[in-house]
C-alpha positions in Angstrom: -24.7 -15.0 -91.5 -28.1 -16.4 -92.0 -27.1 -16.3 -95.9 -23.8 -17.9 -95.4 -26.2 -20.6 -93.9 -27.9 -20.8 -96.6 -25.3 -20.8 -99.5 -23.6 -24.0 -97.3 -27.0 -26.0 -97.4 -27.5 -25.3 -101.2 -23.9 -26.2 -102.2 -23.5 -29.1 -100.1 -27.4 -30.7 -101.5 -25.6 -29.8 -105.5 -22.6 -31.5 -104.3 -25.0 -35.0 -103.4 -27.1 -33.8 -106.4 -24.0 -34.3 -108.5 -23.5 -37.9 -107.7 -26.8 -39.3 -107.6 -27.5 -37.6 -110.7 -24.0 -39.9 -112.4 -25.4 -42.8 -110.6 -28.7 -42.4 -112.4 -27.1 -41.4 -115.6 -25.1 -44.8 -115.5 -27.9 -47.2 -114.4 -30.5 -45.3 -116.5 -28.9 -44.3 -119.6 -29.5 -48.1 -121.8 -33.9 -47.4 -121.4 -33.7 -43.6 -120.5 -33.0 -41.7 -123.7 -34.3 -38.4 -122.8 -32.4 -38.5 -119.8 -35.9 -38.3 -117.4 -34.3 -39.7 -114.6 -31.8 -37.5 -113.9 -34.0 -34.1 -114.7 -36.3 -35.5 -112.0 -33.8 -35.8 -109.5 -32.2 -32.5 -110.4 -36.2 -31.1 -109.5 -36.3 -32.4 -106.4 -33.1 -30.4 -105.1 -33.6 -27.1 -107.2 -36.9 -27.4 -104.5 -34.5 -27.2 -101.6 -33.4 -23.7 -102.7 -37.2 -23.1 -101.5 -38.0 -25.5 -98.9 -34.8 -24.1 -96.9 -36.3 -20.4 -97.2 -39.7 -20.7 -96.3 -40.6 -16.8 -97.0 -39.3 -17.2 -100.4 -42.4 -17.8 -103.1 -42.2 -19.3 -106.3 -45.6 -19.3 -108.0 -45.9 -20.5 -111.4 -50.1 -19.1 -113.4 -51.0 -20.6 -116.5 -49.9 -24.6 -116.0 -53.1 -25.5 -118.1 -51.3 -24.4 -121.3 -48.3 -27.3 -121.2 -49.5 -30.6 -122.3 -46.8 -33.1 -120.2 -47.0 -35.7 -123.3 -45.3 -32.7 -126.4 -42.1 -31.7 -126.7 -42.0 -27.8 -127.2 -39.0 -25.4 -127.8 -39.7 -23.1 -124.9 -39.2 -19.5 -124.7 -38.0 -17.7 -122.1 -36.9 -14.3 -120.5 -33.5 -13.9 -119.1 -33.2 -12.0 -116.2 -30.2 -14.0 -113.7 -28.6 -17.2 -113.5 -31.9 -18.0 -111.0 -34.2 -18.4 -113.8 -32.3 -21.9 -114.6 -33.3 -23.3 -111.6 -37.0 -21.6 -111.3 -38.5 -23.5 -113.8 -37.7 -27.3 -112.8 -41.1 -27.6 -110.9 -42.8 -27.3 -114.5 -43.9 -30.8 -115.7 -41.6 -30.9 -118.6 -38.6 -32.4 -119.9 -35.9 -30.0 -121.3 -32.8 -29.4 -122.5 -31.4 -25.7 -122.1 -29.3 -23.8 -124.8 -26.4 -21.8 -122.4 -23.4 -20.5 -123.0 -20.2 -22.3 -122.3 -19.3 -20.1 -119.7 -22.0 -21.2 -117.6 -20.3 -25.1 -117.9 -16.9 -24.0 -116.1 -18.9 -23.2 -112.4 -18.1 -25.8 -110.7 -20.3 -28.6 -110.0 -23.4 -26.7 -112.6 -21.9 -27.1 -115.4 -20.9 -30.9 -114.7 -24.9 -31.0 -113.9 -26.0 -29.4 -116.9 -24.1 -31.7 -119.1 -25.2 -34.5 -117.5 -28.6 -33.3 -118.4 -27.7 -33.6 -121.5 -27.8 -29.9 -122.1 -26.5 -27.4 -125.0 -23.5 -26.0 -124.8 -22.8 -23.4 -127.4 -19.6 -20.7 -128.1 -21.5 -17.0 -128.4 -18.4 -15.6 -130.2 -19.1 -18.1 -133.2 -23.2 -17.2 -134.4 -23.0 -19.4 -137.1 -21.7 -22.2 -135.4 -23.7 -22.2 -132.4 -27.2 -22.0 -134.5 -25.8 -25.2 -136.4 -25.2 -26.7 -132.6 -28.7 -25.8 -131.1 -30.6 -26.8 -134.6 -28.7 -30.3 -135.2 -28.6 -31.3 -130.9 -32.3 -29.4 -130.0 -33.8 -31.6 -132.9 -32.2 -34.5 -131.5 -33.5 -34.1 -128.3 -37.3 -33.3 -129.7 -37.0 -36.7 -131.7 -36.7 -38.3 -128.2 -39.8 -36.2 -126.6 -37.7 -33.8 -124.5 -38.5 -30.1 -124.9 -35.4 -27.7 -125.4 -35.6 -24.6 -123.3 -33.8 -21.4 -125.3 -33.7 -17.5 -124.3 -34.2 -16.1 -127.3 -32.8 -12.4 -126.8 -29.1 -14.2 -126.7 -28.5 -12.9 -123.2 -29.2 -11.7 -119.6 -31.0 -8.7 -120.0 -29.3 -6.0 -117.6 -32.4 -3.7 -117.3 -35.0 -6.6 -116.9 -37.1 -5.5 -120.1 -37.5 -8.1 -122.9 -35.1 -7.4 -125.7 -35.0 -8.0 -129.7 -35.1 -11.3 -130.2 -32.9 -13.9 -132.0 -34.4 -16.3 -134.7 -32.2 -19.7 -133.9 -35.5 -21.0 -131.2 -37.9 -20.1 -134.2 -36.3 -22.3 -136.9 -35.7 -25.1 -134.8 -39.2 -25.2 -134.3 -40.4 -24.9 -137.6 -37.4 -27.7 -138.8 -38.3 -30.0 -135.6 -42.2 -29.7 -136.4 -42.8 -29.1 -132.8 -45.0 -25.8 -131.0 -43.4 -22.8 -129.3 -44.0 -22.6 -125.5 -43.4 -18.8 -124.3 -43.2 -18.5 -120.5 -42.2 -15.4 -118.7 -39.8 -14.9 -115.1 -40.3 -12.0 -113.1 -38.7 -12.3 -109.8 -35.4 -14.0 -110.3 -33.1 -11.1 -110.5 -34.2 -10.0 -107.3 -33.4 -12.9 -105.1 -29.8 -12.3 -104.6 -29.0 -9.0 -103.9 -25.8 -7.1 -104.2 -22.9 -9.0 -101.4 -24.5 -11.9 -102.5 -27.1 -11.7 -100.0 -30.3 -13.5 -99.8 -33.9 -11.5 -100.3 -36.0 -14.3 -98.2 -39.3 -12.3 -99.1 -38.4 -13.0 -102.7 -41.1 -13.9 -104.9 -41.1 -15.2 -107.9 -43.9 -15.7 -110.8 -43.6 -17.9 -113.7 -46.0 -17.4 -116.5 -46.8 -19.8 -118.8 -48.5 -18.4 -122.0 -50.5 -20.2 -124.5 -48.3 -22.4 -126.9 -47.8 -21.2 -130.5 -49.0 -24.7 -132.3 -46.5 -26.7 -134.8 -49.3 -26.0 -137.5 -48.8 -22.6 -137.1 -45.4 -22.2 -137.0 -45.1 -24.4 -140.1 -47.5 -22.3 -142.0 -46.9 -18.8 -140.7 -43.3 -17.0 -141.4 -40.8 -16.8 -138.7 -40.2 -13.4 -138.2 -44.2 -13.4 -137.6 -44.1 -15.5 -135.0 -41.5 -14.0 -133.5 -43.1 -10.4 -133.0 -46.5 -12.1 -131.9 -44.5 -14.2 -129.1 -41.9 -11.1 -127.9 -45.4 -8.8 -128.0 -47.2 -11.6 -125.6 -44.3 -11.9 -123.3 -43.7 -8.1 -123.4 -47.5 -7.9 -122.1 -48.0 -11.1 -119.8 -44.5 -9.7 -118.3 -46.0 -5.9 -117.8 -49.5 -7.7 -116.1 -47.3 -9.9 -113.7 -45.2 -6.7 -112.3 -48.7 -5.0 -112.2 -50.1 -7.5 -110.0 -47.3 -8.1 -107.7 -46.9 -4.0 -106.9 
């Protein structure tokens, strides 16, 4: 019952979410071009998820490594549709890369794209590398990072998984750093019947950025195994430490 409760509260601050966030879209579009306004706004109610289940933690180790004023493409694992909404207390501005599936929930996917977010078709590769390479350097050009799992898709035994190259490029193309950050936590908030876990906690773990000089200078499938080995570690010491 008490998650029923819960579900009712969410859904009904998404739906007000959803029309302040076109409100703030309309007035703020001409001088807002990264879109800052609304990804605020949608912060303060992914906080409600928490604030509504006091038992439930979301700790976030490591903020000293983002710099507020760079845009980075960010790199992250996927472990549940929670991990979306985990991160919006980090003080960036992104963009993410999901699949179009994700768009036709109702009321998310209206959000996302009014986030301005990528939405790509996983049964065309091809296409949907040209998508997040031409829109994700769009959106660094304006100062807004782009946030991008780059093993392709949820993994289903919570391990971090071969990655894919698309993140990589973009940020060798865009000239910007790589941000790694690592979720533990968010596939074990909603258990199975859709019920809440209020003692959840989860731990977001921001690693040291990869910088644009090095991405530039070093070759991408480099960078790619020195950024799936860090996560693969920092991910093993956060489920040490929270045994």
């Amino acid at each position: 019952m008490l998650s029923i409760i819960y579900y009712i509260v969410v859904a009904t601050c998404w739906l007000v979410l959803y029309v302040v966030s076109f409100i703030a879209l309309v007035v703020c579009y001409p001088f807002d071009k990264k879109r800052a306004v609304v990804h605020k706004i949608s912060e303060w109610f992914t906080n409600v998820a928490f604030i509504f289940a006091p038992g439930m933690r979301r700790d976030v180790v490591g903020m000293e490594n983002i710099d507020p004023t760079k845009a980075y493409v960010m790199v992250l694992n996927h472990q549940s549709m929670v991990d979306i909404m985990s991160i919006y207390n980090l003080p960036l501005v992104f963009k993410w890369v999901s699949k179009k599936e994700v768009y036709r929930i109702p009321l998310v996917g209206r959000l996302l794209l009014m986030h301005g977010d990528i939405v790509i078709n996983r049964a065309s590769a091809k296409e949907a590398m040209q998508l997040v390479h031409s829109k994700g350097k769009e959106w660094l050009e304006k100062g807004a990072s782009v946030a991008i799992f780059p093993e392709g898709t949820r993994s289903k035994d919570g391990q971090i998984h071969n990655f894919k190259a698309g993140a990589f490029i973009l940020a060798k193309d865009a000239g910007v750093p790589i941000l790694p950050i690592v979720l533990n936590g968010t596939d074990s908030l909603v258990h199975k019947g859709w019920m809440i876990n209020w003692r959840n906690k989860i731990t977001i773990r921001v690693l040291p950025p990869i910088s644009a000089e090095e991405v530039q200078n070093r070759d991408i499938k480099d960078v790619m195994a020195q950024v799936k080995e860090d996560m693969v570690s920092a991910l093993a010491e956060v489920r040490a430490e929270n045994r």
